[in-house]
C-alpha positions as CSV (number, residue, x, y, z in Angstrom):
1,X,218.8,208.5,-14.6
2,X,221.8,206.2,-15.3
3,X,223.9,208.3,-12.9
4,X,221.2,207.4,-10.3
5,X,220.8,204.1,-11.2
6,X,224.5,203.7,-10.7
7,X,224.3,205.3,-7.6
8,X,221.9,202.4,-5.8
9,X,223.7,199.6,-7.7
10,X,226.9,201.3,-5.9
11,X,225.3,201.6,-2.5
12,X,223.8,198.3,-2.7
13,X,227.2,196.6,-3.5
14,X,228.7,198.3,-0.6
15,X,226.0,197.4,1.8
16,X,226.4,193.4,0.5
17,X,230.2,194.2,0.9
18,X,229.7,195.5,4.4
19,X,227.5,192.7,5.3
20,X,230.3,190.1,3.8
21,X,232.7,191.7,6.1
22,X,230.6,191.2,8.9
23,X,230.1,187.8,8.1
24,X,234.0,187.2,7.7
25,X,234.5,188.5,10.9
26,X,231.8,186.2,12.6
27,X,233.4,183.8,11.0
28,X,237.1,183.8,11.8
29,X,235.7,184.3,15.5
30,X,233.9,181.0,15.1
31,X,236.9,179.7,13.7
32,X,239.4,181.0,16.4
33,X,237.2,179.9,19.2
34,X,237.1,176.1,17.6
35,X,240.4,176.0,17.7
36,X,240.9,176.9,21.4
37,X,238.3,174.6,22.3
38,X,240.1,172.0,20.5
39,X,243.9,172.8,21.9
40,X,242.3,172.8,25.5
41,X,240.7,169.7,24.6
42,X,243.8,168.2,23.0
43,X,245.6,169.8,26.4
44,X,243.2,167.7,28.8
45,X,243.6,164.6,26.5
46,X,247.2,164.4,26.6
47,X,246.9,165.2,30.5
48,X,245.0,162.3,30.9
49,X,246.8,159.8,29.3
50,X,250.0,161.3,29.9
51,X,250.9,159.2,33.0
52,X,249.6,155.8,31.3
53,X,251.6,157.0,28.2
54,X,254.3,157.8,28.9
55,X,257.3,155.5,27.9
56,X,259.8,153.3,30.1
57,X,262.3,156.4,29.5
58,X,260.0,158.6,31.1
59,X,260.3,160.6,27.6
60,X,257.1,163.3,26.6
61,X,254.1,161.7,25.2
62,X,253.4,162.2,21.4
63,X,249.9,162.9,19.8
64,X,250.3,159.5,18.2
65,X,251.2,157.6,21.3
66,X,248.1,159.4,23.0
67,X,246.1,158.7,19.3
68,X,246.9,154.6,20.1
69,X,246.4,155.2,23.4
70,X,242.5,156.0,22.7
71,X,242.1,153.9,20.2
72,X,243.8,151.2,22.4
73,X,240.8,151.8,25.2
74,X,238.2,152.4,22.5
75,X,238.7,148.4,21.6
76,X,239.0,147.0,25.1
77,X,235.6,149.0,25.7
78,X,234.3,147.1,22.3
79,X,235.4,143.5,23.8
80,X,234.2,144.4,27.4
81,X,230.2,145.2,26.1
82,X,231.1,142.1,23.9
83,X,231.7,140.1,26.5
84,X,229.3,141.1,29.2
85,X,227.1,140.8,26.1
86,X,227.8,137.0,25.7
87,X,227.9,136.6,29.3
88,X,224.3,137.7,29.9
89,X,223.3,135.6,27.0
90,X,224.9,133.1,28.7
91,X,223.3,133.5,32.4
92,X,220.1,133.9,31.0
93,X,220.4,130.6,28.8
94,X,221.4,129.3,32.5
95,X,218.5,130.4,33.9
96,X,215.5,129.1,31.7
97,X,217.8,125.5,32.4
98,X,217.4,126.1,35.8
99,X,213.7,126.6,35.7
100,X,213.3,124.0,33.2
101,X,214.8,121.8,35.9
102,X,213.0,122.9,38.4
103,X,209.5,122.0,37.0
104,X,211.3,118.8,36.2
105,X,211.7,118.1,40.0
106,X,208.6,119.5,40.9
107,X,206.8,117.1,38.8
108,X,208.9,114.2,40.3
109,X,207.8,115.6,43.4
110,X,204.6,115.3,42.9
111,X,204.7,112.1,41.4
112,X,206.3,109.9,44.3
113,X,204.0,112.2,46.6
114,X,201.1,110.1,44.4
115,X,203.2,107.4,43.9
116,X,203.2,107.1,48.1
């Protein structure tokens, strides 16, 4: 009976050790496909800002020049919705003057019409 018992314990380790090496395998594919997703995304990144990268020399562009680069447009994007932010704040502050105005002639209007 402890032969048997043995037996299953054995069988059932090797079935979990099969189904580990499945998982491993699964996994390094996972793992290797990541990583040629990111080098063709590095790849198109550096093709991109290759030509605005590149140095007076006309020298390769590094990951860290092309690191700056991003970061570089990821600010000016910042400033540019903080600015068109402030701007239509500013037009629509511009606006409710105009209207206020406006009423203001309006009602003048119609005063020197009663006036008359």
């Amino acid at each position: 009976q402890a032969e048997e018992e043995l037996k299953e314990t054995c069988a059932r380790q090797d079935l979990q050790l099969q189904e580990m090496g499945r998982r491993e395998r699964l996994l390094r594919a996972d793992v290797g496909r990541a990583k040629e997703q990111l080098k063709s995304f590095k790849t198109r990144v550096m093709q991109v800002c290759s030509p605005a990268a590149v140095g007076a020399a006309g020298r390769a562009v590094t990951e860290q020049q092309v690191i700056e680069k991003v970061k570089n447009i990821s600010e000016e994007s910042q400033k540019s919705r903080e600015r068109e932010r402030h701007l239509q704040e500013e037009l629509s502050s511009k606006l409710s003057e105009e209207k206020e105005v406006s009423e203001s002639v309006e009602v003048f209007k119609k005063s020197l019409c009663e006036l008359q």
